[in-house]
C-alpha positions in Angstrom: 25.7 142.8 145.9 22.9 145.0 143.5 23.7 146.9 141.2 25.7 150.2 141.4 23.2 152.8 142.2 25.7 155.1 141.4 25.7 154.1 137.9 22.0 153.0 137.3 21.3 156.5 138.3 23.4 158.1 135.6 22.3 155.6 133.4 18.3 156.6 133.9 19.1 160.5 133.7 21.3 160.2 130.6 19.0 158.2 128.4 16.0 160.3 129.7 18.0 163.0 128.0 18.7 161.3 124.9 15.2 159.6 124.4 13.6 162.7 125.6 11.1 160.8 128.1 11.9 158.3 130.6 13.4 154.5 129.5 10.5 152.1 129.9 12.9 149.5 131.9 16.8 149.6 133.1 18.5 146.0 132.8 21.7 145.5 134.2 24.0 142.3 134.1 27.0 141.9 136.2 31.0 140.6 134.7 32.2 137.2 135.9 35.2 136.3 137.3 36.5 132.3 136.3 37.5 130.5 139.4 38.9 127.2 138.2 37.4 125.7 134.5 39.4 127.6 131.8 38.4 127.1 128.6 36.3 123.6 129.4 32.7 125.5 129.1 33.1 124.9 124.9 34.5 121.8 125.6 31.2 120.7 127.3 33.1 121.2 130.4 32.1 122.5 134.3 33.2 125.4 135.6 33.2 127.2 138.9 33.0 131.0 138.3 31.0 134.0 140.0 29.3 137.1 139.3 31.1 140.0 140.5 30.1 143.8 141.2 31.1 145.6 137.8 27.8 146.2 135.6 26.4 146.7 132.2 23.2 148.9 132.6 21.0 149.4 129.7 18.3 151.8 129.5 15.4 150.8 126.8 12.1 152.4 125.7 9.9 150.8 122.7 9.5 152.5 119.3 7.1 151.3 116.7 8.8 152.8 113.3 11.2 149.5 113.5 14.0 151.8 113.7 16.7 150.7 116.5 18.7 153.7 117.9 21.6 152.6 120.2 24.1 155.0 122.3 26.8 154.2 124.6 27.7 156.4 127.0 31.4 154.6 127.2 32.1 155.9 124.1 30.8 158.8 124.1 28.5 158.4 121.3 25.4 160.4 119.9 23.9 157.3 118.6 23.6 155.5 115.6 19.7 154.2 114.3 19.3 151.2 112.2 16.9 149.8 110.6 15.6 146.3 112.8 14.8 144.7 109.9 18.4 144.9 108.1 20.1 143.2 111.4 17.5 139.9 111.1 20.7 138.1 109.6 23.4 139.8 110.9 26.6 137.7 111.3 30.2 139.0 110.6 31.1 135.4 110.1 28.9 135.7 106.9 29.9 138.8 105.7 33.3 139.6 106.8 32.8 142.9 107.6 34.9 144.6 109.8 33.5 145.4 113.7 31.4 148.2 114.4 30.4 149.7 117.9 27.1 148.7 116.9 27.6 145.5 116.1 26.3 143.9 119.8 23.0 145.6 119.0 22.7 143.9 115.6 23.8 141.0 116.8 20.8 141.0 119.5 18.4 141.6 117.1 19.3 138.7 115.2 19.8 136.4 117.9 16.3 137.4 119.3 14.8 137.0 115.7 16.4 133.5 115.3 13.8 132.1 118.4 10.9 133.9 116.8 11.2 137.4 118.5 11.4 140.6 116.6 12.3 144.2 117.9 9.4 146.8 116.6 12.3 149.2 117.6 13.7 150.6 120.4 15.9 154.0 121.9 19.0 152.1 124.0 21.4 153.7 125.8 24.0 151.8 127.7 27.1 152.2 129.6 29.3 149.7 132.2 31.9 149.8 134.8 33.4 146.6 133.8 36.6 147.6 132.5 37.5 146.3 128.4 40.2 143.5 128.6 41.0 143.3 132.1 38.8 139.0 131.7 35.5 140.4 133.5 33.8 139.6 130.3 32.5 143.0 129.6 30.7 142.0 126.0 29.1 138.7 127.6 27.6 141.4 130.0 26.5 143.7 127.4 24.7 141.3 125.4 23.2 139.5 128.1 21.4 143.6 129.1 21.0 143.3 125.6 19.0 140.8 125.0 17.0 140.8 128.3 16.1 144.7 127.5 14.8 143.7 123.8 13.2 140.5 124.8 11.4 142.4 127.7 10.6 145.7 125.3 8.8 142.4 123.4 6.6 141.6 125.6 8.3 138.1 126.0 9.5 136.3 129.3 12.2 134.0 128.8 14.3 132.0 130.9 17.9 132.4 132.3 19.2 130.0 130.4 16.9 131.1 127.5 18.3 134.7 127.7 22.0 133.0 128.3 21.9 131.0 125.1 20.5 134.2 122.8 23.4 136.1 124.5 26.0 133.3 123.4 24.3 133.6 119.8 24.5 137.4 119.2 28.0 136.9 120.5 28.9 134.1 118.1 27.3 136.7 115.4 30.3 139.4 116.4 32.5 136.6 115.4 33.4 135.4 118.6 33.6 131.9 119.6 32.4 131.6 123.5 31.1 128.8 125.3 28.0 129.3 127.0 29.6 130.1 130.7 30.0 133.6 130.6 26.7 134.4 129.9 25.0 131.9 132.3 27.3 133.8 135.2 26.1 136.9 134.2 22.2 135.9 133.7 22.4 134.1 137.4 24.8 135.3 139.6 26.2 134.4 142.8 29.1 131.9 142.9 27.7 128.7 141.1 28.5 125.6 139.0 27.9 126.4 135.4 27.0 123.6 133.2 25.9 123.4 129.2 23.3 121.0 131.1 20.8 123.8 132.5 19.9 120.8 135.3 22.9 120.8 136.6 23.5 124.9 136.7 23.8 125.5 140.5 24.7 128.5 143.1 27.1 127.2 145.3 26.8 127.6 149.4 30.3 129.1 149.1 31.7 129.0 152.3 34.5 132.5 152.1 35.3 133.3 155.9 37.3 136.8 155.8 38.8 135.5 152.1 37.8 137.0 148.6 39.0 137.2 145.0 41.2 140.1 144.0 42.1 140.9 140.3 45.6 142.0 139.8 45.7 143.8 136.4 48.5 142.8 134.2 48.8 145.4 132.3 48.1 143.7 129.2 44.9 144.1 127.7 43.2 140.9 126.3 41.1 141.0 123.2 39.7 138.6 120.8 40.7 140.3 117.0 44.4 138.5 117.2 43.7 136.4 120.4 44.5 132.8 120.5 41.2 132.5 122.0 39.6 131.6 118.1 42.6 129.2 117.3 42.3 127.1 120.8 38.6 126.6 119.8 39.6 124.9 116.3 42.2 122.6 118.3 39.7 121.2 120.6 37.4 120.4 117.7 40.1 119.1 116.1 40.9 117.3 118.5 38.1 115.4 119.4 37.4 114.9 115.8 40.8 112.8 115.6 39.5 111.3 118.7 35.9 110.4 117.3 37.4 109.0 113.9 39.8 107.0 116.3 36.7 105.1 118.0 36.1 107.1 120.9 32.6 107.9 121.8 32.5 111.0 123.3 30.5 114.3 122.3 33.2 116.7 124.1 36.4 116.7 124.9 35.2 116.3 128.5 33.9 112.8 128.5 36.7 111.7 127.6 37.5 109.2 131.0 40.9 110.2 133.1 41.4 106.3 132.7 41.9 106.7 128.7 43.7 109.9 128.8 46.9 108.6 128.0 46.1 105.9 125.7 43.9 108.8 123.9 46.5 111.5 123.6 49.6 109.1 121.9 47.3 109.0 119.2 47.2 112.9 118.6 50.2 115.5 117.6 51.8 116.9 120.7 49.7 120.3 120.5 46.8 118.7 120.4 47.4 116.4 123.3 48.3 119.0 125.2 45.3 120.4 124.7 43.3 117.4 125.8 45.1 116.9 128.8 44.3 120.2 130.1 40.7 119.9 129.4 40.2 116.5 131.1 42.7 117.7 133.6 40.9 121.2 134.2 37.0 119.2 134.4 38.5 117.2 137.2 40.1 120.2 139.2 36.5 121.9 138.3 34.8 119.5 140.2 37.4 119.3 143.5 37.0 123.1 143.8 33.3 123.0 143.8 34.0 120.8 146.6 36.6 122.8 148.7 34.5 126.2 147.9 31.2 124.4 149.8 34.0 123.2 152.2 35.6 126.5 153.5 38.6 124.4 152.4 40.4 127.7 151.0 44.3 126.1 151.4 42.9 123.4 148.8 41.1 126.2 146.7 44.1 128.0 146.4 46.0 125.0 145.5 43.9 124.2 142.8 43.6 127.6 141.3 47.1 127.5 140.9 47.3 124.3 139.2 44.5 125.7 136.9 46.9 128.6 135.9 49.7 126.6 135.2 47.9 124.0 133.0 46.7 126.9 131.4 50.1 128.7 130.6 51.7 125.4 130.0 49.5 122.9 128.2 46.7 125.0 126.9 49.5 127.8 125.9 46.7 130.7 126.4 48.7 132.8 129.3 50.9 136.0 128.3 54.0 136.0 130.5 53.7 139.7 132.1 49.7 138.0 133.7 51.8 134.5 134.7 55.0 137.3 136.5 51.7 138.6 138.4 50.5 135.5 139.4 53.5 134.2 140.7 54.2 137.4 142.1 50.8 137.3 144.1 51.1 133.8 145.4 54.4 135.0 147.4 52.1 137.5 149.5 51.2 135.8 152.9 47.2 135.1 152.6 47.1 134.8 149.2 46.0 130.9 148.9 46.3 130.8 145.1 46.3 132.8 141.9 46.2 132.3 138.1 45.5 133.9 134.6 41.5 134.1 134.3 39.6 133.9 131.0 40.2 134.0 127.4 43.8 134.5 128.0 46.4 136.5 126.5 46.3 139.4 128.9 44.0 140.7 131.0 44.3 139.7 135.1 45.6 137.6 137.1 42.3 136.6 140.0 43.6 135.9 143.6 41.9 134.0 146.7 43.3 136.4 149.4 42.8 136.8 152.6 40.8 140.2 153.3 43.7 141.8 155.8 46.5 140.5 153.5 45.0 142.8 150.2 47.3 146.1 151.5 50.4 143.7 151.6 49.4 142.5 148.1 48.9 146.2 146.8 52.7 147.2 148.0 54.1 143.8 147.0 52.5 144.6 143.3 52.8 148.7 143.2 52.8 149.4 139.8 49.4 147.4 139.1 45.7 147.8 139.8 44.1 145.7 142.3 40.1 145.5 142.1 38.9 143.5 145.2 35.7 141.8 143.5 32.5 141.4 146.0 29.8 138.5 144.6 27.2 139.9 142.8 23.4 139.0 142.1 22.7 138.3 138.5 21.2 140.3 135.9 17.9 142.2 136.9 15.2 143.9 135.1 14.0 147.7 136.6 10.7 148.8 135.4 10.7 151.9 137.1 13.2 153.4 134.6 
């Protein structure tokens, strides 16, 4: 799918009116949906996951005073202008100040300045349709448009991955610890194979029939100040640290071989070899689902989405019980094949393989929750013609 016309259109005449004179360029980037891999992408990890048709759109035009004013439409917001040159360090890991709604914006400066390209300025206006806390990754989106609206305002042409990894960076700088997956999803698009490995980053020749993924929204929203998201980052370095120091050469939790799993995790406290088990667990589901997806093998799919979610609830402990009720709740439904929780965790939605004709059943099987069938989207894309 391309982007929402409906909202790049809005987009275009609302920053026209802000700037005063059209945007020089319109970049959107799509959310992702996580099909099996949860949290495996920091833990150097593969995961299947897909872009999906809710956007970020970011309208740009270049200034030359190396003042940055930013306005989001979602918020409603007049804009705020900063200086460039005050965000060339920005990180609230540093500083400990608390989150502004500027603070992606900052963080893109000083993610772009780290590899050597600085803003002269720049009017942005942005707004999205991917809705906060619901797992689409709504800020991955934003600071992917972000950083390919800047970069391009530059003058500089980067790669996917290039644009992925200054995305990751500015993110990191908000204070939030994300693997490089999200980002990579939303830069490409498609249903692919995301790897920390750029060589091995692949759209998959998914093979869907009448099937598609359905979000079921729990209700709960997800959201990193208070998540567990931060803590299950510090286990799994913890964890292979304790494995390292035990002899183990591995750089990730994922090397670790299925064959020394168990030796492996009777040397760490039960948390933490829960932890483990789930990530060498998850890699190997990863890999079997990238294989049933090019398959059209959805019965197996769904199976193994629903092993993901329950490692996940269970051994990773990153679920919330109202998104796991949904779940099980959803795989009841005939043609539903599978469902889990989806992304950081602790809220957000539940993501269901479904047959296409079986989504009304699903809908009056789940009343009293929002269902958002998801269509594949193309990655993020750069508009000139603002």
């Amino acid at each position: 799918m391309p982007a929402d016309p409906d909202l790049t259109a809005s987009v275009r005449r609302r920053a026209r009116a802000a700037f005063g004179a059209p945007a020089e360029l319109l970049v959107v980037a799509p959310g992702r949906i996580e099909i099996v891999g949860n949290h495996i992408d920091y833990n150097g990890g593969e995961v299947i996951a897909a872009a999906v048709d809710r956007w970020v759109a970011v309208a740009a035009r270049r200034r030359i005073d190396g003042q940055v004013r930013v306005i989001s439409g979602d918020i409603g917001s007049r804009g705020e202008t900063i200086a460039a040159a005050d965000c060339l360090t920005f990180d609230v890991r540093d500083s400990g100040d608390d989150a502004t709604w500027t603070d992606a914006a900052r963080a893109t400066i000083a993610a772009l300045h780290a590899v050597g390209i600085t803003s002269s300025g720049a009017d942005l206006f942005y707004r999205g349709t991917i809705p906060s806390g619901f797992g689409l990754s709504s800020s991955s989106a934003l600071l992917v448009a972000l950083a390919g609206a800047l970069a391009n305002l530059a003058g500089e042409a980067l790669s996917q991955l290039e644009i992925a990894r200054i995305a990751m960076d500015a993110e990191h700088r908000t204070g939030t610890p994300v693997g490089l997956m999200d980002h990579t999803a939303s830069v490409v698009g498609g249903i692919l194979r995301f790897s920390n490995d750029a060589t091995r980053v692949r759209v998959l020749d998914a093979q869907l029939g009448d099937a598609l993924f359905a979000l079921v929204d729990s209700g709960v929203r997800h959201g990193m100040p208070g998540s567990r998201y931060p803590v299950r980052v510090a286990e799994s370095r913890e964890a292979l640290g304790q494995l390292q120091a035990a002899g183990y050469a591995i750089d990730s939790l994922a090397e670790l071989p299925r064959l020394d799993l168990e030796e492996a995790v009777a040397r760490l406290p039960v948390h933490l070899a829960d932890r483990v088990r789930h990530v060498v667990d998850e890699v190997a589901r990863a890999s079997e689902a990238e294989v049933a997806l090019e398959a059209g093998d959805l019965i197996r799919l769904g199976e193994i989405m629903s092993d993901s979610g329950h490692s996940s609830a269970t051994l990773f402990d990153i679920s919330h019980p109202v998104v796991e009720a949904v779940a099980a709740a959803a795989r009841s439904v005939p043609g539903v094949y599978g469902a889990r929780m989806m992304g950081g965790g602790d809220g957000g939605s539940a993501v269901v393989l479904i047959e296409r004709e079986a989504v009304p059943a699903l809908a009056e099987h789940l009343p009293s929750h929002t269902i958002t069938v998801c269509r594949i989207a193309r990655g993020m894309s750069v508009m000139r013609d603002a």
